[in-house]
C-alpha positions as CSV (number, residue, x, y, z in Angstrom):
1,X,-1.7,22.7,12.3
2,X,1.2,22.5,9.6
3,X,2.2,24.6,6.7
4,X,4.4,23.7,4.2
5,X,5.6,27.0,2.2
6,X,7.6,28.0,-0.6
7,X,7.7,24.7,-2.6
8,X,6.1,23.6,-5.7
9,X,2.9,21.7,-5.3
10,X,2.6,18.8,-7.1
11,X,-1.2,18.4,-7.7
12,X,-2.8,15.4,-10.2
13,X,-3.0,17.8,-13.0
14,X,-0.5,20.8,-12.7
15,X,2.3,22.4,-10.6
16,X,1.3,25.2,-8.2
17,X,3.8,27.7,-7.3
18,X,3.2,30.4,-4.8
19,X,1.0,28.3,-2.7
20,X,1.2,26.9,1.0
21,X,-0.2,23.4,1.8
22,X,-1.8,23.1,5.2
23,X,-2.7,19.8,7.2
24,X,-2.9,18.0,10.5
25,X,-3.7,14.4,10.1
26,X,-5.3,15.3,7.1
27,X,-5.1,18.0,4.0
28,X,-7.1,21.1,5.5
29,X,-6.8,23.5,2.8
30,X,-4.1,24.9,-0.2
31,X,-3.9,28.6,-0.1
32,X,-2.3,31.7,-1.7
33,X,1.0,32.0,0.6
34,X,-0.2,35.4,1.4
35,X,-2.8,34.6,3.2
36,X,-1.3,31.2,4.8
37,X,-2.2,31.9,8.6
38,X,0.4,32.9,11.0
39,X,-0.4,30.3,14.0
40,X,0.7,27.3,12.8
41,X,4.2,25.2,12.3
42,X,6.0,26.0,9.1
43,X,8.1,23.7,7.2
44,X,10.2,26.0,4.4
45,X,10.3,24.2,1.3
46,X,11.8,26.9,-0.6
47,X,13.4,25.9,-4.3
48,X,11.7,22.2,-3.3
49,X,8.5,20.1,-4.8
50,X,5.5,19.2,-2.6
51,X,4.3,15.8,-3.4
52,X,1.9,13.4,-2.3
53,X,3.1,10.2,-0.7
54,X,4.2,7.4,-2.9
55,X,2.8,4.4,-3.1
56,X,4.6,0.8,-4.3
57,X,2.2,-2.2,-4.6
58,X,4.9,-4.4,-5.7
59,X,7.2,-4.7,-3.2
60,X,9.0,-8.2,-2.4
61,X,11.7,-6.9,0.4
62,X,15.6,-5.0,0.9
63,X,18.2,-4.9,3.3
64,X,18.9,-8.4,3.3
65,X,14.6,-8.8,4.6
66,X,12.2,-10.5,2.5
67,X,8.6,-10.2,2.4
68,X,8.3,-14.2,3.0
69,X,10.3,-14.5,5.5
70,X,7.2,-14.2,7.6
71,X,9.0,-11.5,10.4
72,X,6.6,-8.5,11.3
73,X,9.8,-6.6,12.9
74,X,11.5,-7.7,9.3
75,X,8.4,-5.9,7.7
76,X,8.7,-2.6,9.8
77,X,12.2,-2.3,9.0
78,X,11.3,-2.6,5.5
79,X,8.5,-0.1,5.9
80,X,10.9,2.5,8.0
81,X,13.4,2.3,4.6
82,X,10.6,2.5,2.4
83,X,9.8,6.2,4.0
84,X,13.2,7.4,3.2
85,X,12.3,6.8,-0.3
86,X,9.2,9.1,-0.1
87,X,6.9,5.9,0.1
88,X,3.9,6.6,2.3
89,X,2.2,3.2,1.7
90,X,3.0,-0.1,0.5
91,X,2.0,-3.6,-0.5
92,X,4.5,-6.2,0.6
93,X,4.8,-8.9,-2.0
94,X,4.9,-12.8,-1.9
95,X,6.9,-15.1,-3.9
96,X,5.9,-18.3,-5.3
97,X,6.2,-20.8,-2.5
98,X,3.5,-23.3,-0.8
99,X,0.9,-21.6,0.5
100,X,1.5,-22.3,4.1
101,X,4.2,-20.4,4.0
102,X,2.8,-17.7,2.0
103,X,-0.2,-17.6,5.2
104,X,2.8,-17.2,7.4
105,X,4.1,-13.8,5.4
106,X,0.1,-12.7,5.4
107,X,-0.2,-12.9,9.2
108,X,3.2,-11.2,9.8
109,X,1.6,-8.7,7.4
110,X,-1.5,-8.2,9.5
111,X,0.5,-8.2,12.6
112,X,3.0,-5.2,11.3
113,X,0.2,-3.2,9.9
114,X,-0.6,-1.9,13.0
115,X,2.9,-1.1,14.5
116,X,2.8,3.0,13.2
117,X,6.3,2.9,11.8
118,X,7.4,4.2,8.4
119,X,5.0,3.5,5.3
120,X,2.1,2.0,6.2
121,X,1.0,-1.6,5.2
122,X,-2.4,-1.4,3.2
123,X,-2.4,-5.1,2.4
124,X,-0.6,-8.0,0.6
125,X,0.0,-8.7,-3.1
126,X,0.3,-12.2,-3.9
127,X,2.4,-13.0,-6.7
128,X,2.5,-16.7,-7.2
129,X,1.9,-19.6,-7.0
130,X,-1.0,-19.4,-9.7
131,X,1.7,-18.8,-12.3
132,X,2.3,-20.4,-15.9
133,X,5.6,-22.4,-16.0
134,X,6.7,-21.0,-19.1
135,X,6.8,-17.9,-18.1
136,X,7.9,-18.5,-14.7
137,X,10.9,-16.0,-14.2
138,X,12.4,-16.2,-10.7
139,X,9.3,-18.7,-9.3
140,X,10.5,-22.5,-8.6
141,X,8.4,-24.7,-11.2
142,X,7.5,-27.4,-8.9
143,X,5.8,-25.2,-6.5
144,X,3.4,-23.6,-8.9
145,X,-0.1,-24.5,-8.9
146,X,-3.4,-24.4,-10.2
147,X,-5.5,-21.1,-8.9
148,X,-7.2,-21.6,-5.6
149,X,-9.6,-19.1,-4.7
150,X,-10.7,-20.6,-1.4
151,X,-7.4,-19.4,0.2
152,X,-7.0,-16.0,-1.3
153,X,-10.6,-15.7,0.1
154,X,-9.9,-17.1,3.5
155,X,-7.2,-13.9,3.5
156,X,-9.5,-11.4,1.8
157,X,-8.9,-8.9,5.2
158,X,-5.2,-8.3,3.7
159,X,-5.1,-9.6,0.6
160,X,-5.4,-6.9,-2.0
161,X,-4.2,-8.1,-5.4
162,X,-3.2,-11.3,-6.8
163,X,-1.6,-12.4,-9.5
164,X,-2.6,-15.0,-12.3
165,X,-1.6,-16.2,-15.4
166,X,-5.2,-16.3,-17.3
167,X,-4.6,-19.6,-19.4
168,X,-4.7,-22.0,-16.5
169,X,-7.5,-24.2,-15.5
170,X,-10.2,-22.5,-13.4
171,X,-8.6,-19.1,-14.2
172,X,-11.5,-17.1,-14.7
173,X,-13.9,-18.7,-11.9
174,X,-10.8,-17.7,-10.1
175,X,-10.8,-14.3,-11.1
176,X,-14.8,-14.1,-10.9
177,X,-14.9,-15.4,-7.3
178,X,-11.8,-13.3,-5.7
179,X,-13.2,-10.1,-7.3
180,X,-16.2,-11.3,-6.2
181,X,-15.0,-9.9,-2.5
182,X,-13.0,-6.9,-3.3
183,X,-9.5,-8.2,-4.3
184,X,-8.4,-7.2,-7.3
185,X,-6.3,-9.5,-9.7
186,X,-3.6,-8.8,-11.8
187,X,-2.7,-10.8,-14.9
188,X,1.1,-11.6,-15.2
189,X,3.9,-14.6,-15.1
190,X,1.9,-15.9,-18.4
191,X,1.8,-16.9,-22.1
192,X,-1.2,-16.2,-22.7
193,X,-2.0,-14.8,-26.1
194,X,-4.4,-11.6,-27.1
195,X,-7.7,-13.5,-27.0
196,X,-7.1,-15.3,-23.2
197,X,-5.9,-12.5,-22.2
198,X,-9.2,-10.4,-22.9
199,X,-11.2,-13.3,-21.4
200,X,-9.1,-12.5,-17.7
201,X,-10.0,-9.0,-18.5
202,X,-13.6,-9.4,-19.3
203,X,-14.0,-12.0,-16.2
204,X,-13.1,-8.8,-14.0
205,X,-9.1,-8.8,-13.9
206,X,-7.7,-5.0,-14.0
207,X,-4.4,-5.4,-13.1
208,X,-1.3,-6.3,-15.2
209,X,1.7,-7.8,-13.3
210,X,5.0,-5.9,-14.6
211,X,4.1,-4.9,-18.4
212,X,6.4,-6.3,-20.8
213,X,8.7,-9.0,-18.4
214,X,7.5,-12.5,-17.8
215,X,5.0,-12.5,-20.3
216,X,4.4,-13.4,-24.1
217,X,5.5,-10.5,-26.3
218,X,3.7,-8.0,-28.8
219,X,4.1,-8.9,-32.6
220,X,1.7,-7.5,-35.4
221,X,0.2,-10.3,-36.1
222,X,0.2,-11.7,-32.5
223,X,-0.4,-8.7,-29.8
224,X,0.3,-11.4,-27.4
225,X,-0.1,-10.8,-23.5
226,X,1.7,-6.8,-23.8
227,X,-0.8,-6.1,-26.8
228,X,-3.7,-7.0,-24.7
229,X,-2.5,-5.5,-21.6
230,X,-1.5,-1.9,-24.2
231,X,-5.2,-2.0,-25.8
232,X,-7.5,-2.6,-22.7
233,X,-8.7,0.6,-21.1
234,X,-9.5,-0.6,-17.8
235,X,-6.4,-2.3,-17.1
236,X,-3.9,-0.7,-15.0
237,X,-0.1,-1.8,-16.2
238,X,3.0,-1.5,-13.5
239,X,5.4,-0.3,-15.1
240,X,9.6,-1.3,-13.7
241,X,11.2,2.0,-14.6
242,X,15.2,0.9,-13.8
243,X,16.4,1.1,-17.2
244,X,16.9,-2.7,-17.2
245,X,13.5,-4.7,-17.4
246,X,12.0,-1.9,-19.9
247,X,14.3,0.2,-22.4
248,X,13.8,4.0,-21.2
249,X,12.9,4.5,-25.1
250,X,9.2,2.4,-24.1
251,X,8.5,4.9,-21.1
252,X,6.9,7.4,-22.8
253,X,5.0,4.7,-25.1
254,X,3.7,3.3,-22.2
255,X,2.6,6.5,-20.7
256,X,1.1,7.3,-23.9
257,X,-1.2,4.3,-24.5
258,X,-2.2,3.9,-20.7
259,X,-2.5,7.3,-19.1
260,X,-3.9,7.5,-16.1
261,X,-3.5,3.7,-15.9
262,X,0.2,3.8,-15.6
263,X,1.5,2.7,-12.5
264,X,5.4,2.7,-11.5
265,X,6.4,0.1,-9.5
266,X,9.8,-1.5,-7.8
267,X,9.6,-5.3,-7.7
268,X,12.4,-4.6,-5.2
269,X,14.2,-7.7,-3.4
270,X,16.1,-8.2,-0.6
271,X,19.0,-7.5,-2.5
272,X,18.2,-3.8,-2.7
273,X,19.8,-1.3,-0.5
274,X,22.9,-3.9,-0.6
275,X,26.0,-4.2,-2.4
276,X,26.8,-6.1,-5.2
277,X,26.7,-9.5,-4.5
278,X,24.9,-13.0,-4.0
279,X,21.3,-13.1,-2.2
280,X,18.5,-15.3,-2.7
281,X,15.0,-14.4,-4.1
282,X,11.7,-17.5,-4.0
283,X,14.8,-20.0,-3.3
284,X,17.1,-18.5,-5.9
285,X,20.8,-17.7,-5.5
286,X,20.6,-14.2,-6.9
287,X,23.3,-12.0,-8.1
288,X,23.7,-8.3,-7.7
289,X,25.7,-6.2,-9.7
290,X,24.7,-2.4,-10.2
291,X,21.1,-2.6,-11.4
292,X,21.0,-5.8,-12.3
293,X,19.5,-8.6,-10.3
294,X,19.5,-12.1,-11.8
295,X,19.4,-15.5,-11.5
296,X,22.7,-18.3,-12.8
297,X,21.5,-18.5,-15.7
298,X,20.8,-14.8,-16.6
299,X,17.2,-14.4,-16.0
300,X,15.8,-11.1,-14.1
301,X,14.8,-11.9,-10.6
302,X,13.6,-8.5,-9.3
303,X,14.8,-5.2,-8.9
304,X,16.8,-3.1,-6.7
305,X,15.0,0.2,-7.9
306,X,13.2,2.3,-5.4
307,X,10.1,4.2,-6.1
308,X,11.7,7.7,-6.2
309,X,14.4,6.6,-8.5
310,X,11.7,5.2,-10.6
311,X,10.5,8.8,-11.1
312,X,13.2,10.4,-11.3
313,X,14.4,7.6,-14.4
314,X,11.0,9.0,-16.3
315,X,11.7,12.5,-15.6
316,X,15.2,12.0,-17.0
317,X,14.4,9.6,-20.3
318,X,11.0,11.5,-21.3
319,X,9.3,14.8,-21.7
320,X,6.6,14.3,-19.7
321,X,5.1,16.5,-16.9
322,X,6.1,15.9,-14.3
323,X,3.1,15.8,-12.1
324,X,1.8,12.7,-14.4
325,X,5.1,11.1,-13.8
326,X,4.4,11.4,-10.0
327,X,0.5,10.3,-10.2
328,X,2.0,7.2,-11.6
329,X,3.8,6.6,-8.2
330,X,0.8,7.7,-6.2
331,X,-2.6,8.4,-7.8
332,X,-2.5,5.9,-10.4
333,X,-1.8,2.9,-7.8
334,X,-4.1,4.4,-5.3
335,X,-6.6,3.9,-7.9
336,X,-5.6,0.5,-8.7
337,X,-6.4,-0.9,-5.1
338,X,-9.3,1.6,-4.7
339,X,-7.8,3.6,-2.4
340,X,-7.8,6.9,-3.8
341,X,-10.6,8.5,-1.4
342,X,-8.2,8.7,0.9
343,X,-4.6,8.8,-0.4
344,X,-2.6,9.5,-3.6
345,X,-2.8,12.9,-4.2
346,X,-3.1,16.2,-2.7
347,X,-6.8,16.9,-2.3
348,X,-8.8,18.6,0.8
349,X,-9.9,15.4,3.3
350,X,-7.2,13.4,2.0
351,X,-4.8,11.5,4.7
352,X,-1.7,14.2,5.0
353,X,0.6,11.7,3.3
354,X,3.4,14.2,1.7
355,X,6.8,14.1,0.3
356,X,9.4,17.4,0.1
357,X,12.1,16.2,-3.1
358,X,14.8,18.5,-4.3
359,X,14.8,19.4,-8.1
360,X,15.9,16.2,-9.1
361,X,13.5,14.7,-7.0
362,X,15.9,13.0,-4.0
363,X,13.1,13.0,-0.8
364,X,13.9,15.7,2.0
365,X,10.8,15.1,3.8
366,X,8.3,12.1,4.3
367,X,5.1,12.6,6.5
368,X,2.6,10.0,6.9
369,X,-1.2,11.1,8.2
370,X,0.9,14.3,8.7
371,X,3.7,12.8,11.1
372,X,7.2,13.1,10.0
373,X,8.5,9.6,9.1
374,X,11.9,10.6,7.7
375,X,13.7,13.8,7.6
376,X,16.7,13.8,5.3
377,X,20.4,14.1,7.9
């Protein structure tokens, strides 16, 4: 048994000080430090937060790696860097590109979920290629299609969210089938407008692919794809906290209107964890400089953000507390991919997924199922 002492706890709904957090593989109990038994290992997190693992379910590669590339070693080197950013578990991300190619990066998938290293893989999100050509962003044109359930359905052992732009042909039987089994969809890459966008969301979609980027924009007299995605309750809206896809000045508005349905995400590319320079996203030369990641002609392909920049970016820009901040890098995706009995916060039974950050919230410590992954040098 562990004991983690002297930090501050991060739980979903306040900050505990004067508390020890112990676990194995799993959270045992969180006690009053005086009476934290005297048997067991203890980590001193002394002037430190205690937080539950973070979780990134958009996530298309770094280091020069991509998600599509189809390499399961690729993958565990991704999800070894991804721990040294406090992420615990992940959801590697396609790119539009045919769908053989797309079943490779699923079966590398499968095959690295199982090699124990860094974050762990709790399945795929497919973004692309069921994708409006309008609002395309960094996807190549000719490769988008119309949806196809069938194949999403053949995958449905890793695939856990896909994307869809709700005005194409089929879209909803799409989205009534693939829920249907357990996946969840996400609405995004589209121009839908207010009404067609409800439809996706009445059809069963609960998802909302990057608010505000690659999707047709909130006006009063036309909400557009961002008013529907703002006004539905159910729907749970990533959110690309870098500064660059959403002003900081639309964090807390975003916060605001979807609470608990917030969820921070990286739409990180290979190009992350590199320097300036060119890479290639979905076919793309891609250039890099600072935070910005886009294509020839100026369009945003990705991100280089990592999930505990994210957070810090919303502690720094808003006023919120911080442990909503954090469920929106933890709880609030768990709960998008209906995984929150077992991860996302930290809550008796739950897997021993735990970060130690410094006050401004740079990781110290990563455990996974209560394993050290990273330890800060």
């Amino acid at each position: 048994m562990k004991c983690i002492k002297n930090g501050r706890i991060i739980l979903k709904d306040k900050i505990l000080d004067g508390a020890s957090l112990l676990f194995d593989k799993k959270i045992l109990q969180i006690v009053d430090s005086k009476d934290a038994p005297s048997d067991c290992e203890v980590i001193d997190a002394s002037g430190k937060y205690v937080a539950p693992g973070l979780i990134d379910v958009h996530f298309h590669g770094c280091l020069g790696k991509d998600c599509c590339d189809g390499d399961s070693d690729e993958l565990t080197q991704m999800a070894v860097y991804l721990a040294s950013k406090g992420v615990t578990s992940w959801l590697p991300t396609t790119i539009t590109f045919p769908l053989p190619k797309v079943q490779n990066a699923l079966d590398a998938a499968k095959k690295a979920q199982v090699s124990g290293k860094g974050a762990h893989i709790l399945g795929v999100n497919v973004e692309g290629p069921f994708l409006s050509a309008k609002k395309r962003g960094a996807h190549v044109e000719s490769l988008l299609i119309t949806p196809d359930s069938d194949f999403i359905i053949r995958n449905k052992d890793i695939v856990k969210l896909v994307t869809l732009a709700p005005e194409l042909d089929g879209a909803e039987q799409f989205i009534r089938d693939v829920t249907a089994v357990g996946i969840r969809v996400a609405l995004g890459h589209t121009d839908a407008n207010y009404d067609i966008m409800m439809q996706g969301f009445n059809a069963g979609a609960t998802h909302v692919t990057h608010l505000f980027n690659a999707m047709s924009p909130l006006s009063h007299r036309d909400p557009g794809a961002v008013g529907a995605a703002l006004e539905c309750d159910s729907a749970y809206c990533e959110l690309i906290a870098d500064t660059f896809h959403v002003h900081p000045a639309l964090f807390k508005t975003v916060f605001r209107a979807k609470k608990d349905k917030t969820v921070l995400i990286t739409d990180s590319i290979r190009a992350a964890g590199m320097p300036d320079g060119e890479y290639e996203s979905g076919g793309f030369p891609v250039f890099l400089k600072g935070i910005k990641c886009c294509l020839e002609n100026g369009t945003i392909a990705g991100s280089v953000l990592t999930l505990d920049r994210a957070v810090r970016n919303v502690m720094h820009h808003t006023d919120l507390p911080l442990w909503e901040i954090v469920n929106a890098a933890s709880l609030n995706p768990a709960c998008a991919i209906d995984e929150q009995h077992r991860i996302g916060s930290l809550e008796v039974g739950k897997d021993a997924d735990i970060i130690i950050a410094d006050e401004e919230f740079n990781i110290c410590e990563t455990f996974s199922k209560g394993n050290t992954i990273y330890k800060k040098p």
